[in-house]
C-alpha positions as CSV (number, residue, x, y, z in Angstrom):
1,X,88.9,115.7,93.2
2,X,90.8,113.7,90.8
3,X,94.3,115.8,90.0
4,X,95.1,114.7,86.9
5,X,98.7,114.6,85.5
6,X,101.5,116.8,84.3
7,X,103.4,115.0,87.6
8,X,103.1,118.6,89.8
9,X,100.4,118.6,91.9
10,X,97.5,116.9,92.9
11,X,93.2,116.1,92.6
12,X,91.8,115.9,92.3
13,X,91.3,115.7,93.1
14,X,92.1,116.6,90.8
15,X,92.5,117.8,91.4
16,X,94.4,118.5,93.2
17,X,94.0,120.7,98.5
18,X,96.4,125.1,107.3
19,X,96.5,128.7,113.1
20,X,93.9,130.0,113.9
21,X,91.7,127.6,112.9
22,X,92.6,124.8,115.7
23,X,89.1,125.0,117.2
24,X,88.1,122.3,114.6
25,X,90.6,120.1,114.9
26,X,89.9,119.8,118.7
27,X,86.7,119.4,118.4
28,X,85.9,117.0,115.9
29,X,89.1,114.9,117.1
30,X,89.4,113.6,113.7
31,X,91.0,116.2,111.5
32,X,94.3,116.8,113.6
33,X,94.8,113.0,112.8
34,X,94.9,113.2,109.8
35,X,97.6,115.8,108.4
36,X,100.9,114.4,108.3
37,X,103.9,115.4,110.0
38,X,106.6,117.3,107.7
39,X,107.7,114.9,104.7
40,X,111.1,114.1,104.9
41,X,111.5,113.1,101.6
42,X,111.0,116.8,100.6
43,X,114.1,117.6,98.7
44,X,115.3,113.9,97.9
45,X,117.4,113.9,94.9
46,X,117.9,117.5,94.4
47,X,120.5,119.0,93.1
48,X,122.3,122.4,93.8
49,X,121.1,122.1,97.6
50,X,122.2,123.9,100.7
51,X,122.5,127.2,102.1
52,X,122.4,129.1,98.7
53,X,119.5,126.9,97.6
54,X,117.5,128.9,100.2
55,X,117.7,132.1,98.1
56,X,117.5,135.6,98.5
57,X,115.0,138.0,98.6
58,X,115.4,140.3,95.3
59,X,112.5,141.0,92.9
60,X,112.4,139.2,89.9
61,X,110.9,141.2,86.7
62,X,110.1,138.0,84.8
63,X,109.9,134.2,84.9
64,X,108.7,131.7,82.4
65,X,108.4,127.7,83.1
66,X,107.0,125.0,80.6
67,X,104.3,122.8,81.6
68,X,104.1,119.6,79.9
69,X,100.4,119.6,78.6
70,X,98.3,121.9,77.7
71,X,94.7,123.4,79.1
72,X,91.6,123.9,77.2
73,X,90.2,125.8,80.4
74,X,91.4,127.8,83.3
75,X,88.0,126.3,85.3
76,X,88.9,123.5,87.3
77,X,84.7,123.0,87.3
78,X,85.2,122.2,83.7
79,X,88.5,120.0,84.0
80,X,89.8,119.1,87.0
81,X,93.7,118.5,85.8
82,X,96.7,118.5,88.2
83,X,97.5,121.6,85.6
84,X,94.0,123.3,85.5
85,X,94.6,123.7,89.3
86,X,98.6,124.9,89.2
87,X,97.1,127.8,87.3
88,X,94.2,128.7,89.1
89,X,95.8,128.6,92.4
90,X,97.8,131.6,91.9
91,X,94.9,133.7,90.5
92,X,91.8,132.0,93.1
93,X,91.9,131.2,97.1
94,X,90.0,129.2,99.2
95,X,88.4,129.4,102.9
96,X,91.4,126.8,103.9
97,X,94.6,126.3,102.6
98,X,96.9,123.5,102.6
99,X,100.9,124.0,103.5
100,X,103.7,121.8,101.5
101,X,103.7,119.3,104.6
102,X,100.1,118.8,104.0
103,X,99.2,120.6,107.2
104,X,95.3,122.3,107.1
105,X,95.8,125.4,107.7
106,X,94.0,129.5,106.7
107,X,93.2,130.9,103.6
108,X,90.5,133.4,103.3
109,X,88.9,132.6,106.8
110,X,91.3,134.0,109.2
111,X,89.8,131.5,111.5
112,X,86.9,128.4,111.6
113,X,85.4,126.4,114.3
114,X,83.0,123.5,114.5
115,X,80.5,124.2,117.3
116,X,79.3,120.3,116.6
117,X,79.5,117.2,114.1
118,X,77.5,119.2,111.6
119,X,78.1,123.0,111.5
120,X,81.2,124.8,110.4
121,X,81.6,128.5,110.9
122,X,84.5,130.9,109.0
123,X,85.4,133.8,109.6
124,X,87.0,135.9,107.2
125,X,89.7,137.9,106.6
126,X,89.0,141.5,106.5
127,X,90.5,143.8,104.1
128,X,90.5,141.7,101.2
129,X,90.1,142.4,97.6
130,X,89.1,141.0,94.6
131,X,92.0,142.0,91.2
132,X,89.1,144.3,89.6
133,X,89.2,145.9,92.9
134,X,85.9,145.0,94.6
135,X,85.9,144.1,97.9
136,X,85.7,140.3,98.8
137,X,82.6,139.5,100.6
138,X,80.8,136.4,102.8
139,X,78.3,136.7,100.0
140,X,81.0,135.9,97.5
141,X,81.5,132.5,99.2
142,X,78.3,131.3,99.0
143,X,78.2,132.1,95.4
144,X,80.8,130.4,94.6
145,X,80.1,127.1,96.3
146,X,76.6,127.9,94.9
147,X,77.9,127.6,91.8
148,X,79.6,124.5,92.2
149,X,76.6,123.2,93.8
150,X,74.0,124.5,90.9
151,X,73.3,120.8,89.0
152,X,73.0,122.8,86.1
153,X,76.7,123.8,85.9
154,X,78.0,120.7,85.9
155,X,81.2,121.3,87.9
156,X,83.2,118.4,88.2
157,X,83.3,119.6,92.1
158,X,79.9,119.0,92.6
159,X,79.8,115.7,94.4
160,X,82.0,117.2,97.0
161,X,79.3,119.3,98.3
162,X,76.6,116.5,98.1
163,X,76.2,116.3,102.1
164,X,75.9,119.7,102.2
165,X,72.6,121.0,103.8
166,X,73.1,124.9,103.7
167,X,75.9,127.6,103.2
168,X,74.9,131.2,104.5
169,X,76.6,134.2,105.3
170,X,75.8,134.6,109.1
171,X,77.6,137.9,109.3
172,X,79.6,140.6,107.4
173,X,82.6,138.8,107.2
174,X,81.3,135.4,108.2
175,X,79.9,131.8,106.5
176,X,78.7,128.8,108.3
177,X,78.1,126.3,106.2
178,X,75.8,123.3,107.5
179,X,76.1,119.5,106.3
180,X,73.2,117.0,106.1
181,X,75.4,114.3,108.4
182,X,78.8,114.4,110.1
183,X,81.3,113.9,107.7
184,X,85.3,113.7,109.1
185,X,86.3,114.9,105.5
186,X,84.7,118.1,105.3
187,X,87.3,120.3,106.8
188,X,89.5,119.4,103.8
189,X,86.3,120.0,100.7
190,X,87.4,123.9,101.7
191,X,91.1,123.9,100.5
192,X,91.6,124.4,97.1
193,X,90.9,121.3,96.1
194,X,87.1,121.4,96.4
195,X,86.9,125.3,96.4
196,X,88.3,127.9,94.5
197,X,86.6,132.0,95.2
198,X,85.5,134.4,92.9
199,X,82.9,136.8,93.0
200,X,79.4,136.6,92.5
201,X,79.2,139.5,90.4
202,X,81.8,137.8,88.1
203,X,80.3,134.3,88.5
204,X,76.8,135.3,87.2
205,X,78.6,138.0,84.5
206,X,80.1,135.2,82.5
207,X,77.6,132.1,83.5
208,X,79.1,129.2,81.3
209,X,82.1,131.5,79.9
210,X,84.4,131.3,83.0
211,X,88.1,130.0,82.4
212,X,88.1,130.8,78.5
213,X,90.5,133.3,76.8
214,X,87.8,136.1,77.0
215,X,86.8,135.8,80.5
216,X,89.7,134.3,82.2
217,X,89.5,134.0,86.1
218,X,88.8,136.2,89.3
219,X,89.8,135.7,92.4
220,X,91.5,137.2,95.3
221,X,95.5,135.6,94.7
222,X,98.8,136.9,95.0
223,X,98.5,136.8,90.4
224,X,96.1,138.3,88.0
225,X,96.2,135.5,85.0
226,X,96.1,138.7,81.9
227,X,96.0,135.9,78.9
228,X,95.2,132.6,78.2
229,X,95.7,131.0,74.5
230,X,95.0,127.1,75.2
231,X,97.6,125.0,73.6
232,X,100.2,127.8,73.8
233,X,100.4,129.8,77.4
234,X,99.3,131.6,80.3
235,X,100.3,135.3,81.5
236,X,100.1,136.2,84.7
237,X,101.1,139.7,86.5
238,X,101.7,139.6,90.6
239,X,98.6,141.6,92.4
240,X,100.5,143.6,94.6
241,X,97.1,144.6,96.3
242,X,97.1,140.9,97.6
243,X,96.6,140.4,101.4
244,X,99.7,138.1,101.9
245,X,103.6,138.8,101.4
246,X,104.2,140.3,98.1
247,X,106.2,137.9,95.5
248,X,109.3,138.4,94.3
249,X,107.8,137.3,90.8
250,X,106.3,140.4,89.1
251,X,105.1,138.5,85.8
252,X,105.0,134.6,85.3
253,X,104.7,133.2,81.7
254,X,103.0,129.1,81.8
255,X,104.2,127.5,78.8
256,X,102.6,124.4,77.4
257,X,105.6,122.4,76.2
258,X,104.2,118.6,75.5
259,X,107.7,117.2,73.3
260,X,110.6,116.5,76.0
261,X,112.7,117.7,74.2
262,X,111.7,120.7,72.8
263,X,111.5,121.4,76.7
264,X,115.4,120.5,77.5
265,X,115.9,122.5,74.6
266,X,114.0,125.5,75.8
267,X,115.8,125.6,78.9
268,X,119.5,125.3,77.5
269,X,118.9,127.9,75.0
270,X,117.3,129.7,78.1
271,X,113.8,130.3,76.4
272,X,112.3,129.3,79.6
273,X,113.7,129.2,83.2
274,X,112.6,125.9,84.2
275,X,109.9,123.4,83.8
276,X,107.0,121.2,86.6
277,X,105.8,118.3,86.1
278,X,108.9,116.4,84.8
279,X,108.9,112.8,84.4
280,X,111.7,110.8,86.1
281,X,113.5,109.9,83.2
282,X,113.2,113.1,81.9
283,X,114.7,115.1,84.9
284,X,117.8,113.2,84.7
285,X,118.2,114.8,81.5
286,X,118.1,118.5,83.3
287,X,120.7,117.9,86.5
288,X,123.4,119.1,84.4
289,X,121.6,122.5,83.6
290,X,119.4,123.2,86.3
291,X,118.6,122.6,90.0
292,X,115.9,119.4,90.1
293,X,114.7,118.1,92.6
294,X,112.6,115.0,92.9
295,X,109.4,115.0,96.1
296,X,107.8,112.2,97.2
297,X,103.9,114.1,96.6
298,X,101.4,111.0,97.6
299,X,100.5,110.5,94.0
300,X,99.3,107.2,92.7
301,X,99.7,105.6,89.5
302,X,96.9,102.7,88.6
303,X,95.3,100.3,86.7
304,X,91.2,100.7,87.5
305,X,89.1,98.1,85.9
306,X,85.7,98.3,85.2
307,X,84.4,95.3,87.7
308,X,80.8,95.5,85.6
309,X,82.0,94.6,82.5
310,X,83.8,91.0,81.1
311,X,86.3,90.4,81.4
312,X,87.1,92.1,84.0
313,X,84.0,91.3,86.0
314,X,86.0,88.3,86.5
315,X,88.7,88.4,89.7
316,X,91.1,85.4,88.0
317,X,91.5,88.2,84.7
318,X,92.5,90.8,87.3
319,X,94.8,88.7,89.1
320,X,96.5,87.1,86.4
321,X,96.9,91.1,84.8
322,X,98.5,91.9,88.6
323,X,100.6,88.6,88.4
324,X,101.9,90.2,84.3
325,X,102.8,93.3,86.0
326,X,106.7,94.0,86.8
327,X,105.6,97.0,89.1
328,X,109.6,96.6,90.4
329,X,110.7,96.8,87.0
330,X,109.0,99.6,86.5
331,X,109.9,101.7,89.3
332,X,113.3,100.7,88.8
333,X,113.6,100.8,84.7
334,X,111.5,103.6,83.7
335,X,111.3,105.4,86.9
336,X,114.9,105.6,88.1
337,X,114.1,104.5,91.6
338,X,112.3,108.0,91.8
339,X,109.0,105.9,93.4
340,X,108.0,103.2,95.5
341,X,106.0,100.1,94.6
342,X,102.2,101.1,95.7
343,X,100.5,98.3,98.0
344,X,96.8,100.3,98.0
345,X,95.6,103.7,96.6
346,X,96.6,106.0,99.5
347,X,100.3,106.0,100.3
348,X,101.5,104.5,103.5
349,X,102.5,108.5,104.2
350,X,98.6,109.9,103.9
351,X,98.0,108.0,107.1
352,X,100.1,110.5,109.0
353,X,98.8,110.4,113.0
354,X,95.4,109.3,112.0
355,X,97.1,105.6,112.6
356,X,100.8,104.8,113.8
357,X,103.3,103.9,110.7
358,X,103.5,100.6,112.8
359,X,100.2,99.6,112.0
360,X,99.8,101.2,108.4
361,X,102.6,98.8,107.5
362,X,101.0,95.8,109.2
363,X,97.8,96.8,107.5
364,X,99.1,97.1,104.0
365,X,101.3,93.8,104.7
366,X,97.9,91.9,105.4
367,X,97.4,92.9,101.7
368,X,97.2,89.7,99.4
369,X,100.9,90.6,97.5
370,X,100.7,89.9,94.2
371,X,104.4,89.7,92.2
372,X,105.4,89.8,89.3
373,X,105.5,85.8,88.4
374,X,103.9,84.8,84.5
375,X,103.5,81.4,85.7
376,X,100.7,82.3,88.4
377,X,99.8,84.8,85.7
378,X,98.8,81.7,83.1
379,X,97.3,79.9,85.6
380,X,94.4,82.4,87.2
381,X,93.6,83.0,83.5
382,X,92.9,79.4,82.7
383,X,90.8,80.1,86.0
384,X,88.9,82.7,84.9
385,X,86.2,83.0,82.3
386,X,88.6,84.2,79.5
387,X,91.2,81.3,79.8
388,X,91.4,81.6,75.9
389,X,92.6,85.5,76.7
390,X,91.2,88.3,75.1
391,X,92.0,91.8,73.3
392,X,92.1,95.4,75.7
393,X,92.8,98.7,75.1
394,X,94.9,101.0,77.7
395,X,94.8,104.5,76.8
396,X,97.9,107.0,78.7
397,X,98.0,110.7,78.7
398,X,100.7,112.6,76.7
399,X,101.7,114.3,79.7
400,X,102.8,111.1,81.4
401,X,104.9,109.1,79.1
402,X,106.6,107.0,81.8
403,X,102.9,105.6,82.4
404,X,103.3,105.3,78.5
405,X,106.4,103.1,78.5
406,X,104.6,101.1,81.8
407,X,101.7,100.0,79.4
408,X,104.3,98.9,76.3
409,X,106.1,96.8,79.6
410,X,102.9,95.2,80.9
411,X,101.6,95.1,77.1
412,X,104.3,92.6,76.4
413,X,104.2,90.2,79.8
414,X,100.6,90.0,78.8
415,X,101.5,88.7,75.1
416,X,103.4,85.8,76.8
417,X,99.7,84.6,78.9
418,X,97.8,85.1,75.7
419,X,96.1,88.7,76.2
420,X,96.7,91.6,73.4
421,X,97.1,95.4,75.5
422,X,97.2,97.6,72.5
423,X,98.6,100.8,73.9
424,X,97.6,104.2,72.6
425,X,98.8,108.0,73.5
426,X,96.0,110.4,73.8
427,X,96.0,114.2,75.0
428,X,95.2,114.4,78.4
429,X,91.8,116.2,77.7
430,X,91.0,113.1,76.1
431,X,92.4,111.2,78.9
432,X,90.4,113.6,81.5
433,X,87.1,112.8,79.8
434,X,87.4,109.4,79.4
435,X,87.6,108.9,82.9
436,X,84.3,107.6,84.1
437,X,82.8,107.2,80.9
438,X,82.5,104.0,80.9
439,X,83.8,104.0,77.3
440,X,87.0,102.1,78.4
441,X,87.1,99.3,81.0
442,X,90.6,99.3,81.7
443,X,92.1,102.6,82.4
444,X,95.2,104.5,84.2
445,X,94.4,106.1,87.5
446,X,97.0,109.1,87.8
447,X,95.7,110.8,91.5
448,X,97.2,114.0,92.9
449,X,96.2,114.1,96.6
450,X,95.2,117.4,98.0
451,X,94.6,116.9,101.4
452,X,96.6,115.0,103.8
453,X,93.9,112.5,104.4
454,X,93.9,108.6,103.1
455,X,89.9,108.9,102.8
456,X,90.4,111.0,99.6
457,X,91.1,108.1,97.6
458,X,89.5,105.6,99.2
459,X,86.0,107.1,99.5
460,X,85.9,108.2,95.8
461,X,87.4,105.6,94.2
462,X,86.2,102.3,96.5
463,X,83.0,103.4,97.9
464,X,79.8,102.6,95.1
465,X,77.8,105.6,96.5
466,X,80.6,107.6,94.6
467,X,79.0,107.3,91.6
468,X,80.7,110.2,89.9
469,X,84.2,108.7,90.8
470,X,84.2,105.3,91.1
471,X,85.4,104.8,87.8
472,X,86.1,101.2,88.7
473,X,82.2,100.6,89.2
474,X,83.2,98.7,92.7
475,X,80.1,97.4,95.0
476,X,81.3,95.5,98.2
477,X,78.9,96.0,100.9
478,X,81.5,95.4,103.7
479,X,83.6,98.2,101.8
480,X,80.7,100.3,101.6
481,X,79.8,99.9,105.3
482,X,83.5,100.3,106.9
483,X,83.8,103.8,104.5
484,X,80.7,105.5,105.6
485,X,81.0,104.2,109.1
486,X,84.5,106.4,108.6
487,X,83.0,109.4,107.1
488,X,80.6,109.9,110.6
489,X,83.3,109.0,112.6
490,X,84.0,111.0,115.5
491,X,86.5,108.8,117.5
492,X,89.9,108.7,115.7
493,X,90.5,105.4,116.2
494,X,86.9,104.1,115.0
495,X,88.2,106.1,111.8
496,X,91.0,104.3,110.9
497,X,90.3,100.8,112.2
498,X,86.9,101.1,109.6
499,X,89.6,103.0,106.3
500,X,91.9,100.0,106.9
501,X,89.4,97.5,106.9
502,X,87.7,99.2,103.8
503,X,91.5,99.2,102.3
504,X,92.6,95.6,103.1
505,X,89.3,94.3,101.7
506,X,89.7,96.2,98.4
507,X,92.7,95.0,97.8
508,X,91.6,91.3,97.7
509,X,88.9,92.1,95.4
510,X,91.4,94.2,93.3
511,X,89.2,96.4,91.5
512,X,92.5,98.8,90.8
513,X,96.0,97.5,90.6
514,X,98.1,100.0,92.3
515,X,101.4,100.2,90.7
516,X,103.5,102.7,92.1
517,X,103.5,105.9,94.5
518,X,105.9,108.6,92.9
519,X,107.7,111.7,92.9
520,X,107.3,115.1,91.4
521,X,110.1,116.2,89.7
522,X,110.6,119.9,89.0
523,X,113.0,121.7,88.1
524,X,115.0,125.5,87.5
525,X,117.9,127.1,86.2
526,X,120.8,127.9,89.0
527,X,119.5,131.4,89.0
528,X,115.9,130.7,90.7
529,X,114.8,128.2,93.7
530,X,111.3,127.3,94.9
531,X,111.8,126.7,98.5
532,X,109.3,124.6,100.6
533,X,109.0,121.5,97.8
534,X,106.9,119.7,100.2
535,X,104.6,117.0,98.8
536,X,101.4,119.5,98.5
537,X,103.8,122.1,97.5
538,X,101.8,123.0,94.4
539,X,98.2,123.3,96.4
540,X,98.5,126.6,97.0
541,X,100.2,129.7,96.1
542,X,103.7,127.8,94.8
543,X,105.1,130.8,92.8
544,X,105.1,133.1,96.1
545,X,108.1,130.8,96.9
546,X,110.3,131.3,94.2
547,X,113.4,133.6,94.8
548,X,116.6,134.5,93.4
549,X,119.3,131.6,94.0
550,X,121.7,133.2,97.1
């Protein structure tokens, strides 16, 4: 699921996705490998910390927060946006959830087991409703991933459910879904980032309608979303007949603020109480007014090239780009030091017990590195095919300006090796659509994690059976092999061994030039605190954790 920006979340993936439920882990082996122990960076940078920061349990009548793009749908099936999924989180649940360490973990099945490589079986809460009151049924769940299933909806969650040999309801208040081959990932397709519940009543009410101003969404959340005007807001009202804790937030007002500024000035005239998806240089701008705090959330930021098409067919033009590229510039200059220069797509910290930190480290270090030097830039370009350079286009998001200033940096290193970057701003629909078109063969790579699993980005995005994802159109056998060897793993250490090899040989055929791994930034006035700003703090029901500063 690719999570596209807004700097909150993540896919994805996009996207962006925890117990009862430890029968699977023990018996596949695989998944308790793979969720990473709590992130310490959680926190890191904030201001106003400490005891108070905790906060106190008081209701609060009203909140409002600017987001810094706006939505055209509510359905994450339609677009699959780090900000689609922010929304519909607090509205829609799924079988799993996923805590803010990134620990796997219940949602609407109370429990689940995995009687053998292929089969898993949910059981599900009881007692739970739908907001228009009907009662939330096994039968709903197969709708739903019906749904995303159904070729002729077109969700953009379909190809997570392409191994999938059969989901039934096996009982009142049970589902056991069925897979065509064991697959190590699964576990993780039934967070919210690969499934979000509604009814089937609702689902075939409003076939082709769901997540528009009229129809809105229905699912079983802690919120009810009550309006939607794209380009402006979203109103939401708490569901107090929600199975979980009741919020302190009775009504939560989404704003879509794209300008900066216009959003720093919202929040010192106090028009709105805070703001997500900050960029780093803009959150400096807020410490003096508000509480921000900056979490290290596994995101990536990347160059993906299109590995079919000239030039970038060519490995010399990709080098000599990743030779033009001041990625320590960048994290330093336009990111305040709020990231960390990226050696691959997953983060060092995705890797949590599936492999020790030890031997991530010596892994990504067997990485060909790549620095910033426009000497060995000149010279793989008089290598390559287009020694006499060449014209690109690199399109960023206007919800992600510091990837913005990133592509004026590189755009002007490349000048001095003969290539012309023109840079241009787009709205991140645009931005959403164009990736995987195949309209623009070089493009940004913005990925929100959702699970706490490396193989989310690197089965997607490196593996050429992932035809729907692998916007970089990469096709090396040996990469191929080690990934699906992964993905019917069993034995933990098989796993990883076969993700690092697929990894490490990736990065020498550089079909994406990682650039850096950041931090959300978010941020509220001294009266409120979100507690819990784990890295996956925004894959689930985030406004539940808002209270009154103590």
């Amino acid at each position: 699921m690719t999570s596209e920006p807004g700097g909150s979340l993540s896919r994805r993936r996009l996207l962006r996705l925890t117990g009862a439920g430890l029968g699977v882990l023990a018996a596949s082996g695989v998944l308790a490998a793979c969720a990473p122990p709590p992130a310490k960076e959680s926190g890191d940078g904030a201001t106003g910390s400490g005891a108070g920061a905790r906060g106190a349990d008081v209701p609060i009548d009203s909140l409002t927060l600017a987001l810094p793009s706006s939505l055209s749908t509510l359905d994450v099936g339609r677009e699959s946006g780090v900000l689609n999924y922010l929304v519909a989180v607090l509205a829609q649940e799924s079988l799993l959830s996923v805590d803010p360490s990134g620990k796997l973990g219940p949602g609407l099945a109370s429990s689940w087991k995995q009687p053998d490589a292929r089969t898993y079986v949910y059981t599900l809460r009881r007692g739970v409703t739908f907001t228009d009151g009907t009662p939330f049924t096994a039968d709903d769940v197969v709708a739903s991933i019906d749904a995303i299933r159904d070729p002729e909806n077109g969700s953009a969650l379909g190809y997570a459910y392409a191994g999938v040999e059969s989901v039934k309801s096996t009982g009142d208040h049970e589902v056991t879904i069925r897979l065509k081959a064991p697959d190590a990932m699964f576990a993780w397709t039934t967070t919210a980032g690969g499934l979000l519940v509604s009814s089937r009543a609702f689902l075939a009410r409003n076939e082709g309608r769901i997540g528009t101003a009229k129809t809105l969404l229905l699912g079983t959340g802690p919120y009810r979303i009550t309006e939607f005007a794209a380009d402006d807001h979203v109103l939401l009202e708490r569901n107090d007949a929600w199975w979980g804790e009741k919020p302190a937030v009775r009504k939560l007002k989404l704003s879509f603020v794209p300008d900066a500024g216009t959003r720093l000035v919202a929040m010192k005239s106090g028009a709105v109480d805070g703001a997500l998806g900050l960029a780093s240089d803009e959150a400096r701008g807020w410490e003096s007014d508000a509480r921000v705090t900056y979490t290290g959330d596994r995101s990536v930021v990347s160059l993906a090239f299109d590995t079919a098409k000239a030039p970038f067919d060519d490995l010399h033009v990709r080098r000599a780009i990743a030779h033009a590229a001041d990625r320590e510039g960048m994290v330093k200059g336009i990111l305040h030091g709020k990231a960390e220069i990226a050696d691959a797509l997953p983060s060092r910290e995705m890797w949590g017990d599936l492999m020790p930190a030890s031997e991530v480290s010596s892994g990504y270090d067997a990485i060909p590195a790549l620095s910033f030097d426009l000497d060995a830039a000149r010279a793989e370009l008089d290598k390559s095919s287009a020694k006499d350079g060449f014209t690109a286009e690199l399109h960023y998001p206007n919800s992600g300006p510091q990837l913005g200033k990133a592509a004026l940096a590189l755009a002007a290193s490349l000048k001095e090796i003969g290539i012309t970057l023109n840079v241009r701003e787009i709205t991140l629909e645009q931005w959403v659509a164009e990736l995987g078109s195949g309209k623009q063969p070089l493009q940004f790579l913005w990925y929100f994690p959702v699970t706490g699993d490396p193989a989310e980005l690197a089965d997607p995005y490196l593996n050429a059976a992932a035809t729907a994802t692998d916007i970089a159109h990469y096709d090396n056998s040996t990469v191929n092999t080690a990934l699906d060897t992964a993905k019917s793993a069993t034995d933990k250490d098989v796993r990883a061994r076969e993700l690092m090899k697929a990894v490490q040989t990736a990065g020498a055929d550089l079909p994406y030039l990682p650039l850096w791994w950041a931090r959300t930034a978010s941020a509220f006035s001294k009266e409120f605190v979100l507690l819990d700003q784990g890295p996956f703090a925004f894959i689930g029901p985030w406004a539940t954790r808002i209270r009154k500063s103590a």
